[in-house]
Each structure stands twice: as C-alpha cells, then as structure tokens.
C-alpha positions as CSV (number, residue, x, y, z in Angstrom):
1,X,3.9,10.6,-13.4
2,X,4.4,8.1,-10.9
3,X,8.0,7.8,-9.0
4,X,8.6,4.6,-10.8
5,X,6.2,2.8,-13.4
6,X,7.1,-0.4,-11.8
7,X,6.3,0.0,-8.6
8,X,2.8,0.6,-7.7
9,X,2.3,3.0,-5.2
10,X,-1.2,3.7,-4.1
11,X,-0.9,7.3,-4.2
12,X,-1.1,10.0,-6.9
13,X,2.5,11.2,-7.3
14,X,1.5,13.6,-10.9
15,X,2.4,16.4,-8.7
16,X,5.8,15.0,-7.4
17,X,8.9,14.8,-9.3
18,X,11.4,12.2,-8.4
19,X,14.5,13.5,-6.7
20,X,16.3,10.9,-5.5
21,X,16.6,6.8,-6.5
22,X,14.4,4.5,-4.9
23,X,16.1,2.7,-1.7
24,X,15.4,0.3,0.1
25,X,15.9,0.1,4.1
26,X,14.5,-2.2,6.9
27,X,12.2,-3.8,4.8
28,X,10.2,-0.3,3.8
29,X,11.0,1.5,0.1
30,X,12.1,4.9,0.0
31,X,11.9,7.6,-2.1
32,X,12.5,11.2,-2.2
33,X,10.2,13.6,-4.4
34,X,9.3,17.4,-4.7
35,X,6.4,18.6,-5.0
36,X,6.5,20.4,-8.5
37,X,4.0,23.5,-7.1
38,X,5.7,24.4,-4.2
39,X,9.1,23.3,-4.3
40,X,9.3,21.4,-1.3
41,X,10.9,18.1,-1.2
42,X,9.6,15.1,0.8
43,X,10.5,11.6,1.8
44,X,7.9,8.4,1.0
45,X,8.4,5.4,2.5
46,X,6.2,2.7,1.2
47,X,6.4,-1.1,3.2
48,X,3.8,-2.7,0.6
49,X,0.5,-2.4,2.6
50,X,0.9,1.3,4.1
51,X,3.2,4.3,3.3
52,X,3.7,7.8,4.8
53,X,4.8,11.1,3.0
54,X,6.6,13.2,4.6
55,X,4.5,16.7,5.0
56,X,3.4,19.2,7.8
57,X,0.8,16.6,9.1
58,X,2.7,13.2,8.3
59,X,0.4,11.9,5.3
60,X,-0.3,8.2,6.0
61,X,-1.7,5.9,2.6
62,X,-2.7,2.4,2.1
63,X,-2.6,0.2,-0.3
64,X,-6.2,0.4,-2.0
C-alpha cells in the first residue's frame, strides 16, 4: 500500500506501513514508515523530483 493514495511517490512502499502523518518542511514532504518485515522505522522525504529513505546506506529515488 502506498503511504498515501494521493500522493504519488515513485517508490514501492507495499512493504512499509505508515507511522506517522505526512508533513511538510522546507519545501520537501515527509513521512515516517516501518518496514513491516523487520520492524524498523524510517523517515522519507520526498521534494517532488527526488526522495531519500532513511536506511543503513541512505536510499536515494527519483521520480520515474
């Protein structure tokens, strides 16, 4: 599921689970999610054309 069927996010969150409310700050969406396997919760930050996740090696995605 994504974080929010509204917003489209060019990343595959069906492995995420939303944990906290969409924000936005300095121009860049945030969310946090937690990663339904593991447990561990990240931060994604999304500006419209790239985005990062929050994860041992700082995940960078663009907008496809």
């Amino acid at each position: 599921t994504a974080i929010d069927s509204h917003v489209n996010f060019p990343y595959d969150y069906s492995a995420y689970e939303k944990t906290t409310a969409l924000a936005v700050f300095g121009g860049k969406l945030y969310a946090g999610v937690r990663d339904t396997g593991t447990g561990v919760s990240h931060i994604i930050s999304w500006d419209g054309v790239r985005g990062t996740i929050s994860t041992t090696d700082e995940e960078t995605f663009a907008a496809s």
